[in-house]
C-alpha positions in Angstrom: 14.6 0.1 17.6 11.2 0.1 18.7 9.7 -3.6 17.3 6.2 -2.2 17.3 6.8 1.1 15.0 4.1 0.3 12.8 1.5 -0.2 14.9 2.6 2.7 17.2 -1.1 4.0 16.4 -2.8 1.3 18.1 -4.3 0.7 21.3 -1.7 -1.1 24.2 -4.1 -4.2 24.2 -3.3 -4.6 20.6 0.2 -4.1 21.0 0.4 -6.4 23.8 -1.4 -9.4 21.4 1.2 -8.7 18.9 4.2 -8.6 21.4 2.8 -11.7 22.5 3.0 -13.6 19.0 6.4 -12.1 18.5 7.5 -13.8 22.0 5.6 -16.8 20.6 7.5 -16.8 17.3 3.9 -17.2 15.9 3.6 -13.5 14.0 5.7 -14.7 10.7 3.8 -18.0 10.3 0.4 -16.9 10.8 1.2 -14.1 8.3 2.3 -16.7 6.0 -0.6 -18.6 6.8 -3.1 -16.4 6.1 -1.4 -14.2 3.0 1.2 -17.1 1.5 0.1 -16.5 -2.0 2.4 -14.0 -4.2 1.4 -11.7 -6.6 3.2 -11.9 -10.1 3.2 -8.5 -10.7 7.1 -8.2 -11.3 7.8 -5.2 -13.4 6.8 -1.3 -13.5 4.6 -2.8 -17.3 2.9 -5.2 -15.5 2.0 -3.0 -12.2 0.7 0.0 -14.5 -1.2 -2.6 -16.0 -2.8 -3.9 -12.5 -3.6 -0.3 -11.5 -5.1 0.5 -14.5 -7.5 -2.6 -14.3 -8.5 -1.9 -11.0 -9.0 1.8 -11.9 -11.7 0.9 -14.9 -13.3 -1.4 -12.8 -13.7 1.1 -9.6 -13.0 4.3 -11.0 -14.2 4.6 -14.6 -14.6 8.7 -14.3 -11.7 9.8 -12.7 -8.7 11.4 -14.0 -6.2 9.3 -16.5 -3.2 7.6 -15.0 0.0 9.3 -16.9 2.2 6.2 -14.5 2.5 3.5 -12.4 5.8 2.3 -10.9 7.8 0.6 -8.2 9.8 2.6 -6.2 13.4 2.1 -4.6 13.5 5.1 -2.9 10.3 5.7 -1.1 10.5 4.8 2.4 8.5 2.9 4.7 10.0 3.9 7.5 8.9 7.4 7.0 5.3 6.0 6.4 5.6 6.5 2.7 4.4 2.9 1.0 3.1 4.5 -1.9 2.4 8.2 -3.6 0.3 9.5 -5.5 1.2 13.0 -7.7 -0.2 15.1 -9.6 1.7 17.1 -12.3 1.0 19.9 -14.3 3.1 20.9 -17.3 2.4 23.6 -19.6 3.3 22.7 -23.6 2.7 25.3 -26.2 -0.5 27.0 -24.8 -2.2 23.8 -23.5 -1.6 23.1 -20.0 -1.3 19.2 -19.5 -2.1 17.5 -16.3 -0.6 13.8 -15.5 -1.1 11.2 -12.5 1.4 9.0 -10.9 1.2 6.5 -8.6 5.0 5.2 -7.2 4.6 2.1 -5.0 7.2 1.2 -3.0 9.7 -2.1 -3.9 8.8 -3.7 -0.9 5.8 -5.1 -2.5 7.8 -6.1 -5.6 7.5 -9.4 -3.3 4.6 -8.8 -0.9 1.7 -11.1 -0.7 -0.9 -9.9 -3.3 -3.8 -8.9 -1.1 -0.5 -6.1 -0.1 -0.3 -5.5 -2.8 -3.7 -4.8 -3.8 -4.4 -2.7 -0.3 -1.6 0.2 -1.4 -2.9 0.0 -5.0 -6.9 0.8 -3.8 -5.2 3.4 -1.2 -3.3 5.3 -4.2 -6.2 5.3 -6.4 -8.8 6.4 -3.8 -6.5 9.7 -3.5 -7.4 10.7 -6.9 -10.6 11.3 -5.7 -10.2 11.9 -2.3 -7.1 13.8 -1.2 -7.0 13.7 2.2 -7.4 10.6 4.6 -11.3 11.3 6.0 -14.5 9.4 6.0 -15.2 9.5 2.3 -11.7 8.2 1.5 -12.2 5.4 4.1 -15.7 4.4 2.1 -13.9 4.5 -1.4 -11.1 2.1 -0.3 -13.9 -0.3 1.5 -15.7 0.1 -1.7 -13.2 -1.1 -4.1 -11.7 -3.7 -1.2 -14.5 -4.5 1.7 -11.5 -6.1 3.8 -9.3 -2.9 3.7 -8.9 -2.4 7.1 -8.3 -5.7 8.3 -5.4 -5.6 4.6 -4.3 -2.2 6.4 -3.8 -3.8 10.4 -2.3 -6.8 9.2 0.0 -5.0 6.2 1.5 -3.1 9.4 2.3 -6.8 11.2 4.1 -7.7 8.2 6.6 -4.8 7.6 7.0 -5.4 12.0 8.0 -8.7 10.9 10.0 -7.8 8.0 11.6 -5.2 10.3 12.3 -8.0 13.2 13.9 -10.5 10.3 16.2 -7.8 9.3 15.0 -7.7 5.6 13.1 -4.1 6.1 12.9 -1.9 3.2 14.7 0.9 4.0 
């Protein structure tokens, strides 16, 4: 198994900096340093409820939210933390258009800035749909940190993979 999967992405003296506080057996403490704090956010109720504040206060004008769940089945290991779907149903002669987001379980019991980072991802693809420039400057928007949340979210599944309690 390659240790550095997540960050496969990166540049080698990036990856060498990690490998280096892997060696060190420093990775899992700073992380805990830096992002201790847990989010409360236990059930599906409670994570709709999350979104959907985050949503009013970022994205007042876009599209309802139809649900908001964890996920058991998505998995990280093919790069799927969270998705976003749109779905069109047709009833009587309306045509009915809902939004899901599905986060995966894994942050059931992340630290809540994790949390927050897939949650501002999600939401920024239901105005943007594909991963460009504007995307990049909604999720900065509604989380000015999102990049750094991003790099270090990718040292924390590496160290959930390396402790043997990766999410499928």
């Amino acid at each position: 198994m390659d240790a550095l999967k997540y960050l496969a992405g990166y540049p080698e003296h990036v990856q060498s900096r990690v490998r280096a506080l892997i060696e060190a057996g420093r990775l899992g403490p700073m992380l805990a340093e830096r992002y201790g704090e847990r989010h409360a956010v236990r059930n599906d109720g409670q994570l709709y409820d999350y979104v959907q504040a985050m949503k009013d206060r970022h994205l007042r004008k876009s599209v309802p939210l139809g649900k908001v769940v964890y996920d058991g089945k998505l998995q990280v290991v093919q790069h799927a933390l969270g998705t976003h779907t749109a779905i069109s149903r047709v009833h009587g002669g309306k045509l009915k258009a809902s939004r899901e987001i599905r986060i995966a379980s894994v942050f059931r019991d992340a630290p809540a800035e994790f949390l927050k980072m897939i949650v501002v991802h999600e939401l920024a693809h239901l105005k943007e749909t594909e991963h460009n420039k504007a995307f990049y400057q909604l999720c900065t928007h509604m989380a000015p940190h999102y990049h750094q949340l991003e790099f270090d979210l990718r040292l924390y599944l590496t160290q959930l993979a390396l402790s043997g309690t990766e999410a499928s």
